[in-house]
Structures are given as structure tokens and as C-alpha cells.
C-alpha positions as CSV (number, residue, x, y, z in Angstrom):
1,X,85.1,48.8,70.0
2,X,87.5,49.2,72.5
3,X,90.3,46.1,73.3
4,X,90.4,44.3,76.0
5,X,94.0,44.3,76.3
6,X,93.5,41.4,79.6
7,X,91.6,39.3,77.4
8,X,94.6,39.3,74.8
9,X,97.5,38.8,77.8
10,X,95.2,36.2,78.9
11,X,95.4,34.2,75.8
12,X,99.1,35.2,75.0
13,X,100.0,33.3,78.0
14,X,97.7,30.9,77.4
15,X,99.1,30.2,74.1
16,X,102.9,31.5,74.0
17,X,104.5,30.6,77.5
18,X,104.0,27.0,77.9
19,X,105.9,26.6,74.1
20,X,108.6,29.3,75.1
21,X,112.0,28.1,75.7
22,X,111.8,29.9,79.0
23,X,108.9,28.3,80.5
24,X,109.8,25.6,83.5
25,X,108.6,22.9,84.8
26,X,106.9,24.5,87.8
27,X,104.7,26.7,85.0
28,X,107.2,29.5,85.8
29,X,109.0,32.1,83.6
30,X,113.1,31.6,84.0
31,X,113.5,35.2,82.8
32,X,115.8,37.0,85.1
33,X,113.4,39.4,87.6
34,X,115.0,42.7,86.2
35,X,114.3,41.4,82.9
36,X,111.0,41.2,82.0
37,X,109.5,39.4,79.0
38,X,109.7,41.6,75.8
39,X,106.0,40.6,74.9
40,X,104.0,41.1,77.9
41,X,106.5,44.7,78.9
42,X,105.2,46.2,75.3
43,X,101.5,44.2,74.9
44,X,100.3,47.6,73.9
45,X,102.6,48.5,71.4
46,X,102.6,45.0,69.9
47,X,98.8,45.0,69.6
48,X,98.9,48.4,68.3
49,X,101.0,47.1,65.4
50,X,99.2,44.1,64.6
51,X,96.0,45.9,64.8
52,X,97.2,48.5,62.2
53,X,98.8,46.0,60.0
54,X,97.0,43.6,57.3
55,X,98.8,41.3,55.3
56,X,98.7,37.8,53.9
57,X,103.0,37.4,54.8
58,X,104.9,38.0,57.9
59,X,107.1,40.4,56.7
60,X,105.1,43.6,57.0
61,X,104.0,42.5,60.6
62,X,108.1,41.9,61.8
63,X,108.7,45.2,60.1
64,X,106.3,47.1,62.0
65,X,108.0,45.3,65.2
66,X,111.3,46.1,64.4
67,X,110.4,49.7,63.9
68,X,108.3,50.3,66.4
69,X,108.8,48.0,69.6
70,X,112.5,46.8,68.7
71,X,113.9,50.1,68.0
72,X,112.7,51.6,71.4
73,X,113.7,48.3,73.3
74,X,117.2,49.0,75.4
75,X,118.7,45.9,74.2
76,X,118.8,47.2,70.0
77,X,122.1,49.2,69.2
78,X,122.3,51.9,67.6
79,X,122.5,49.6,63.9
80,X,119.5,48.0,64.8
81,X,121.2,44.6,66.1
82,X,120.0,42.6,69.4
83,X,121.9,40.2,71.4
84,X,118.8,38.6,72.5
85,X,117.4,38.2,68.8
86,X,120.4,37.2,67.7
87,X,120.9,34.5,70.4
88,X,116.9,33.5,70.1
89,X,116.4,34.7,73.9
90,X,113.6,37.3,72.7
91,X,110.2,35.9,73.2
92,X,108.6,38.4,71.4
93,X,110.8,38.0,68.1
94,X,111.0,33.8,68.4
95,X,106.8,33.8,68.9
96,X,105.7,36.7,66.8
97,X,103.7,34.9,64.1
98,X,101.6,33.0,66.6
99,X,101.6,36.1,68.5
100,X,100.2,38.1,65.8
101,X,97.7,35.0,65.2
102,X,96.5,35.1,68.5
103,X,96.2,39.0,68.7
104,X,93.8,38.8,65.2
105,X,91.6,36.3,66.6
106,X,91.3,38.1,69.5
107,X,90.4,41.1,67.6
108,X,87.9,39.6,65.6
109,X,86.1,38.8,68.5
């Protein structure tokens, strides 16, 4: 069955950007415009990893991330630290296990 990768950024937003610390008042994103939102810029990737792993814990799911999205993302160093993780200004890191809920529901659909 194929994914309906709208359906899933439909929900995402649904879900993850009114709780995000970067959501305003005016139902906007404050992200910077050359900056776009680590989540929705690599949705593919991220449900590609979620799809492929199946765990009870979190773990196996943010180590998928890290090696997978994180490592390709501009903002990782070469030791695999990020300024944005580190300061909690990564969407896609601070929401990931509702993220990866969300994504599982939608593909149980």
C-alpha cells in the first residue's frame, strides 16, 4: 500500500506545530525563512525510518534519526553534535516520539 505522505504532513501539523515552541500566536511558524523546519524538509526520510523501525522504546527509533536524517542535516558536525539539538531549537528532535506516534497511526491506516 503506498503512503500518502500529505495525509501524514497533514496530521503532523495538525498535531506537532500548535505544541512547538515556535508556533505564534497568529498560527504561524517563527522559524527564520532560510530555515526551514527539520521535520516537514526531511518528512520522507523521517517516515522512512519510522516505517522500517519496530520497537516497544524510543531508543531504536532516535537512533535511526540520528543516523539517518541528523547525520545528513547541515547543522550536525563532523562528531555528530548540533547546535539546534543541543539548544532544543530542533523540532524534529524535541517532537520525535509524538512524531513517530503520529506517523504509526497513520500507517496503520
Amino acid at each position: 500500500m503506498p503512503i500518502d505522505l500529505l495525509q501524514i504532513d497533514k496530521r503532523l501539523r495538525e498535531r506537532i506545530c500548535p505544541s512547538c515552541v515556535r508556533f505564534t500566536g497568529a498560527g504561524t511558524c517563527s522559524l527564520p525563512k532560510n530555515r526551514p523546519c527539520s521535520l516537514f524538509e526531511n518528512l520522507a526520510e523521517v517516515v522512512d525510518v519510522v516505517r522500517h523501525t519496530h520497537s516497544r522504546r524510543i531508543d531504536p527509533y532516535v537512533d535511526a534519526l540520528r543516523s539517518r536524517v541528523c547525520a545528513a542535516c547541515h547543522f550536525e558536525d563532523e562528531h555528530g553534535s548540533c547546535p539546534c539539538r543541543n539548544n532544543v531549537d530542533c523540532g524534529l528532535d524535541t517532537y520525535f516520539p509524538l512524531i513517530v506516534e503520529v506517523i504509526e497511526d497513520e500507517l496503520a491506516r
